[in-house]
C-alpha positions as CSV (number, residue, x, y, z in Angstrom):
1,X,-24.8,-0.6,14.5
2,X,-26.1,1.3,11.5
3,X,-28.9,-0.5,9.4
4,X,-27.0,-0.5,5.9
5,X,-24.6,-3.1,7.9
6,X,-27.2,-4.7,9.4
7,X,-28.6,-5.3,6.1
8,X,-25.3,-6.4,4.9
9,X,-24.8,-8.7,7.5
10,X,-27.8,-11.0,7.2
11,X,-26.7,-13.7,4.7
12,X,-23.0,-15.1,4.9
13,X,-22.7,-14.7,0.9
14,X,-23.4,-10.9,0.9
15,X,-21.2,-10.4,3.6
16,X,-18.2,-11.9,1.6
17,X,-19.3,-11.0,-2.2
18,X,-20.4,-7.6,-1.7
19,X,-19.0,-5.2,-4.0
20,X,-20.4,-1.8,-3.7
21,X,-21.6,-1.2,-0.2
22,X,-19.1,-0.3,2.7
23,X,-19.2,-1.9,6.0
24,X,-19.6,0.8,8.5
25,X,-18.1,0.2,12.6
26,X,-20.3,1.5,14.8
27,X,-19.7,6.0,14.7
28,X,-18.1,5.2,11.3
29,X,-14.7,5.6,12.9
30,X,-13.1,2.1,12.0
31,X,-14.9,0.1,8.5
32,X,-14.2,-2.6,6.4
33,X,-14.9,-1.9,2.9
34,X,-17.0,-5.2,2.0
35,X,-15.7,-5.0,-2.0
36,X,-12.4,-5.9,-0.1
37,X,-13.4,-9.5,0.6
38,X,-14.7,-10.3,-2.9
39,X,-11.0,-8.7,-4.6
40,X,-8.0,-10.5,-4.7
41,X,-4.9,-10.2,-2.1
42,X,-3.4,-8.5,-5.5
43,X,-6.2,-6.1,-6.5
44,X,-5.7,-4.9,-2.8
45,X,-2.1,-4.2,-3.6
46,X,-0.1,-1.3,-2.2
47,X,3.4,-0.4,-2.9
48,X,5.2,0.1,0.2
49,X,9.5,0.8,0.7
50,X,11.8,0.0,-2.1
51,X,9.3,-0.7,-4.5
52,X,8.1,-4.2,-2.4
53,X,4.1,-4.7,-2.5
54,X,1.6,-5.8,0.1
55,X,-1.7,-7.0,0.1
56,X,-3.9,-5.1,2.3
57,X,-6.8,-8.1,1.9
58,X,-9.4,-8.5,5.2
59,X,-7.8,-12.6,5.1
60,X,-4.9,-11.9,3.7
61,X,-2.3,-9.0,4.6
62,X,1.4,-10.2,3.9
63,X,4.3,-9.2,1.3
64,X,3.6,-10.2,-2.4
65,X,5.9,-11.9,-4.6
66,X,6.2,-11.8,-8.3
67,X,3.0,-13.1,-9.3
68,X,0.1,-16.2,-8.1
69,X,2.3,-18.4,-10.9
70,X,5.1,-18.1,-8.7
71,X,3.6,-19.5,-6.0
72,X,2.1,-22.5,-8.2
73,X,5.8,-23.2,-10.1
74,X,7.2,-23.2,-6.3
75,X,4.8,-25.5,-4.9
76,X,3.4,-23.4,-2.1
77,X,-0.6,-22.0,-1.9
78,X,-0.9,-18.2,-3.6
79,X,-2.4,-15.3,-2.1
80,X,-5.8,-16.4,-3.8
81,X,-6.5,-19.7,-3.2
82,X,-5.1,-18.8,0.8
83,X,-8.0,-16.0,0.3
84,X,-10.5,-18.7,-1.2
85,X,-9.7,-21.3,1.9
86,X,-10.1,-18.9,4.5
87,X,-13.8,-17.9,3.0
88,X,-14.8,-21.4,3.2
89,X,-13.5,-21.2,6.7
90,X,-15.6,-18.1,7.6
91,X,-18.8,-19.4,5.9
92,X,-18.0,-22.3,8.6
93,X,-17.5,-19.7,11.8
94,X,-20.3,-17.5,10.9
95,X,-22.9,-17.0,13.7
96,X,-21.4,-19.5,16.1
97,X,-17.9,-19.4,16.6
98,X,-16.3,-15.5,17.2
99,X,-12.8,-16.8,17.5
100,X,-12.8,-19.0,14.4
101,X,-14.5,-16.0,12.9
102,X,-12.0,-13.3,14.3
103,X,-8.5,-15.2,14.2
104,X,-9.2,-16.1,10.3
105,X,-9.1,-12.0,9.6
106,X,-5.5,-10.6,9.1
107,X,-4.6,-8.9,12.0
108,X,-5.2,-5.3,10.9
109,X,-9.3,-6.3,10.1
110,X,-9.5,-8.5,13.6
111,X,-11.3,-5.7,15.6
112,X,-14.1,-5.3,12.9
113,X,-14.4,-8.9,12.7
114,X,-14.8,-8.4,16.7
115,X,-17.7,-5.9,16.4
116,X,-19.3,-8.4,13.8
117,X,-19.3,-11.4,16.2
118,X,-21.4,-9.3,18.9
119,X,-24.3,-11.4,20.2
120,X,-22.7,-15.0,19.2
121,X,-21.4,-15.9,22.0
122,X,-23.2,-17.2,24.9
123,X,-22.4,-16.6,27.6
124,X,-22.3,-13.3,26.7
125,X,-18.7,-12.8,29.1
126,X,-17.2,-15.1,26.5
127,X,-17.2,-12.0,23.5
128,X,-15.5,-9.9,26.1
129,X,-12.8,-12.6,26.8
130,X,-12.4,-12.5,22.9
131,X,-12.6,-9.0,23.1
132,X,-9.6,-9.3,25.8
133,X,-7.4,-11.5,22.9
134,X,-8.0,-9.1,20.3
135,X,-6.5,-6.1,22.0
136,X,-3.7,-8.4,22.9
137,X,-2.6,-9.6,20.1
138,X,-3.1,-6.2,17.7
139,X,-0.7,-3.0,16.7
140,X,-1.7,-0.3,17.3
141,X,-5.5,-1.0,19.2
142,X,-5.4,2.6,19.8
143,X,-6.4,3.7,16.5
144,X,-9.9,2.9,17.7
145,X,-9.6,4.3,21.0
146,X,-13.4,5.6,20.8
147,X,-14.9,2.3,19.5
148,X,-12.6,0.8,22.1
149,X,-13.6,2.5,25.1
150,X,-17.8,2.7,23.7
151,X,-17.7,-1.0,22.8
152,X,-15.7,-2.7,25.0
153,X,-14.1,-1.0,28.1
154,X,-16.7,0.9,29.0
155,X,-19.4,-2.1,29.0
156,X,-20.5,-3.6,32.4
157,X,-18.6,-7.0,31.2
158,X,-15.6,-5.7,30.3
159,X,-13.9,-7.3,33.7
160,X,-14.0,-10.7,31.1
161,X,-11.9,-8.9,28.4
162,X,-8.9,-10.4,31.8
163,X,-7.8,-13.7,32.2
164,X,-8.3,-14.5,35.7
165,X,-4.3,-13.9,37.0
166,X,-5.3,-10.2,35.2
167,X,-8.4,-10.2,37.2
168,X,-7.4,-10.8,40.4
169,X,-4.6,-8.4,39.7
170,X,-7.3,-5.3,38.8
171,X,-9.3,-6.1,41.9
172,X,-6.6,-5.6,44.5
173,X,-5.0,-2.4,42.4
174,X,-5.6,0.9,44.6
175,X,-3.4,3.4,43.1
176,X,-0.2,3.0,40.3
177,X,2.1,5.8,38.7
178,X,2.0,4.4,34.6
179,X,3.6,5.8,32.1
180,X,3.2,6.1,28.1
181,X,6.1,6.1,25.5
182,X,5.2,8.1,21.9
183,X,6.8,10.1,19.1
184,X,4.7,13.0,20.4
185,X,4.0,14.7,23.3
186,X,0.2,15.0,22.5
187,X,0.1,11.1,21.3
188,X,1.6,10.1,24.7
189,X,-0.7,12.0,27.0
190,X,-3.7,10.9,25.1
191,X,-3.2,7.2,24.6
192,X,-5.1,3.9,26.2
193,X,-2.2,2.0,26.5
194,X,0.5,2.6,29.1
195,X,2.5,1.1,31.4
196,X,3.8,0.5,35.1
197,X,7.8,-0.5,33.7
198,X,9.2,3.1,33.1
199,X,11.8,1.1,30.2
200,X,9.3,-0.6,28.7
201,X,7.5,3.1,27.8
202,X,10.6,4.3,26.9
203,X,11.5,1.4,24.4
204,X,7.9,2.3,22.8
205,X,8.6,5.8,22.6
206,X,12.1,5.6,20.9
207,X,10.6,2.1,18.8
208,X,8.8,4.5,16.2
209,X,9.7,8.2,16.8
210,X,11.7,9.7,13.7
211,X,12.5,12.6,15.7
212,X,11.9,13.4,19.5
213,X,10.2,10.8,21.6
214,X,8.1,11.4,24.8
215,X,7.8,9.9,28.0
216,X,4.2,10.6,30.0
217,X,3.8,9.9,33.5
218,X,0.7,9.9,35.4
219,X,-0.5,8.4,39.4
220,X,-4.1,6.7,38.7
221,X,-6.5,5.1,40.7
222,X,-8.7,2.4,40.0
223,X,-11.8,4.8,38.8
224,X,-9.2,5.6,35.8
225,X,-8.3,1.7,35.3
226,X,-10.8,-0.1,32.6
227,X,-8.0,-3.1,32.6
228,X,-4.8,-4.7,33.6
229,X,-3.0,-6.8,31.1
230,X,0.1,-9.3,31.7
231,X,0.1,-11.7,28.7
232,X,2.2,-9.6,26.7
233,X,4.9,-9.1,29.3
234,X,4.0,-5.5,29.0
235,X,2.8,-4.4,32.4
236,X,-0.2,-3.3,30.5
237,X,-2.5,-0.5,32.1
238,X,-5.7,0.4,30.0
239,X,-7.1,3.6,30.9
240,X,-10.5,5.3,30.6
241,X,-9.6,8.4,31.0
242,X,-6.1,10.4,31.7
243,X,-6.1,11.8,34.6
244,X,-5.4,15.3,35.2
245,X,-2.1,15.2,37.0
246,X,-0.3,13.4,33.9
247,X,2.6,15.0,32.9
248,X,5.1,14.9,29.7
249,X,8.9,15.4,29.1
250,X,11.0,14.9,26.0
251,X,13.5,11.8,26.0
């Protein structure tokens, strides 16, 4: 972790009031501006299909509608005073609890909020179990496959990123043929994420591709296996590195 974001870190108020430095992930692949968390959800704003907005806000990433007034006239909380409750949340969480402190971060912000948390939790298996619900419960984790595999699966602890049905499944794994749906035939050979169900990596390659999708297929061992997940009813299969006999054919 670089020592501008160790800086930034030491005092909850900087990290949330900030305006001009930038968070930095560890190999400044993945960051979190820190003038993000002292805009509003509307600053944040990007227009997105059919002229709809979104806020793009580390606590708050949802649709936008009309303006905070509306909100107020139709009795329901507006994107800032949401943003304003969950910073008095994660003045709350900070240094002690890293799933308070992760799960209050929109979903697309929750794997910085991970890397911030590291060396809160004691034991320390207990940040790999969070580690283990992040990756669950994100799109697209893959994004930040080298932080992923540097940080977390390739750590001596990383066994605790599995529950323990997930665990005992990984132990008694010898060898598996996965496979990897994707819109290209590059982006499925190289991914983390693949699968033992043949349809459900054929549902993910045809789910996004705007053209030709791609279906890779590989045999694996357990040297290539950093994990096994089951929690999202995917047949999950995380790998740490592709192994040479993987091929790819076009859907």
């Amino acid at each position: 972790m670089g020592r501008d974001k160790l800086a930034l870190m030491e005092t909850v108020p900087d990290r949330f009031t900030q305006t001009t430095d930038v968070c930095m992930g560890p190999g400044g692949t993945f960051y979190i501006p820190a003038a993000l968390y002292a805009q509003s959800p509307w600053e944040t704003a990007r227009t997105i299909d059919r002229g709809f907005r979104i806020a793009k806000h580390p606590l708050y990433c949802d649709l936008l509608l009309g303006d905070e007034s509306a909100y107020l006239k139709a009795g329901v909380p507006g994107p800032n005073q949401i943003v304003q409750h969950l910073k008095e949340r994660l003045t709350g969480f900070w240094g002690k609890d890293p799933i308070g402190y992760i799960f209050t971060h929109a979903r697309p912000y929750r794997f910085q909020a991970l890397l911030d948390t590291r060396g809160w939790a004691r034991p320390e298996s207990t940040w790999f179990e969070a580690a283990g619900a992040v990756w669950v419960d994100s799109e697209g984790p893959g994004l930040n496959k080298a932080l992923w595999l540097d940080k977390v699966f390739h750590q001596k602890l990383s066994l605790f990123i599995m529950d323990e049905q997930e665990q005992a499944l990984f132990k008694k794994t010898d060898s598996l043929i996965v496979y990897r749906g994707a819109d290209s035939k590059g982006h499925a050979l190289r991914g983390l994420s693949w699968s033992t169900d043949r349809k459900q990596a054929i549902w993910f390659a045809r789910r996004f591709a705007p053209g030709q999708p791609w279906l890779a297929k590989a045999q694996v061992t357990r040297q290539h296996i950093a994990a096994r997940f089951l929690r999202r009813g995917e047949e999950e299969v995380i790998l740490k590195a592709v192994p040479r006999n993987a091929t790819a054919q076009a859907l």
